[in-house]
C-alpha positions in Angstrom: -1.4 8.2 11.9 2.2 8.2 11.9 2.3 8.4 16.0 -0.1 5.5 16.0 2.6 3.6 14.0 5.1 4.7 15.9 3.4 3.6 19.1 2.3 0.2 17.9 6.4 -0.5 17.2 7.3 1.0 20.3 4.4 -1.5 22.0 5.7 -4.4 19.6 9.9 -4.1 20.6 8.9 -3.3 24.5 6.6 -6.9 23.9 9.9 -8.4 22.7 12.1 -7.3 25.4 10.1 -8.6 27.7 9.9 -11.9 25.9 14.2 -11.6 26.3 13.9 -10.8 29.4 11.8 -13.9 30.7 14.0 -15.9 28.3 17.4 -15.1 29.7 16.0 -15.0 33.8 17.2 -18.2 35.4 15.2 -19.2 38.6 17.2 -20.9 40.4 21.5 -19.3 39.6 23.0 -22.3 41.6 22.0 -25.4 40.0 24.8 -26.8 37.6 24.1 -27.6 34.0 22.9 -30.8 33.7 20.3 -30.1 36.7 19.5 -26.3 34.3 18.5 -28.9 31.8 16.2 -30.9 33.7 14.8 -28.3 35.7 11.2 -27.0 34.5 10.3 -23.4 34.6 6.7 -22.8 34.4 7.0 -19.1 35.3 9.4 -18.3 32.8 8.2 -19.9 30.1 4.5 -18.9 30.9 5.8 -15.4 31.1 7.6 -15.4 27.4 4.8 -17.2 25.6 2.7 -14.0 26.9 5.1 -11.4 25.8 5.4 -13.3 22.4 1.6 -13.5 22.0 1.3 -9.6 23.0 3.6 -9.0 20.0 2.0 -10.9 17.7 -1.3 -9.6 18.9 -0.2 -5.8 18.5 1.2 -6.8 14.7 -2.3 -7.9 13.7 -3.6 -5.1 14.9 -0.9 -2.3 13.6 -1.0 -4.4 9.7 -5.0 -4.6 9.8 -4.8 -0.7 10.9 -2.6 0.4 8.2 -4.9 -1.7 5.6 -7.9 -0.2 6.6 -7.0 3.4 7.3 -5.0 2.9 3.1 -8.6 2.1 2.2 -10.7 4.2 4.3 -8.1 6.8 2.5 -6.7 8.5 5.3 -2.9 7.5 4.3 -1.6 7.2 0.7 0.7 5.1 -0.8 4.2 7.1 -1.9 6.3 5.2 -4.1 7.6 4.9 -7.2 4.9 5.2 -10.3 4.8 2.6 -12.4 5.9 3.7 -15.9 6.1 1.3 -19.3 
């Protein structure tokens, strides 16, 4: 279970790079500012939204994982007992 985690946050920060990466990639480098602000890019922003939803997605799926395999019993809570 713990290299299923471990894959699922690998999967989740490789999703958010990517996301960066479309974020920071400029289409066209020699348009000034004031055209950079006017300028629509579909491609980018098509291509972050997708990243960002492939990291959400792979949360869902890594916190509904960990719930299920808690009750199912195959992992066990370790912390601190509760003493009064």
């Amino acid at each position: 279970m713990g290299y299923f985690i471990a894959l699922f946050l690998l999967l989740i920060i490789a999703s958010l790079a990517s996301a960066g990466f479309f974020m920071l990639r400029r289409k066209n480098p020699t348009l000034n500012d004031a055209q950079k602000k006017s300028a629509q890019q579909p491609s980018n922003n098509r291509g972050m939204v997708r990243a960002l939803t492939i990291r959400i997605g792979l949360s869902v799926v890594l916190f509904i994982s960990v719930l299920m395999a808690w009750q199912l019993g195959l992992i066990q809570p370790t912390g601190l007992p509760i003493s009064k």
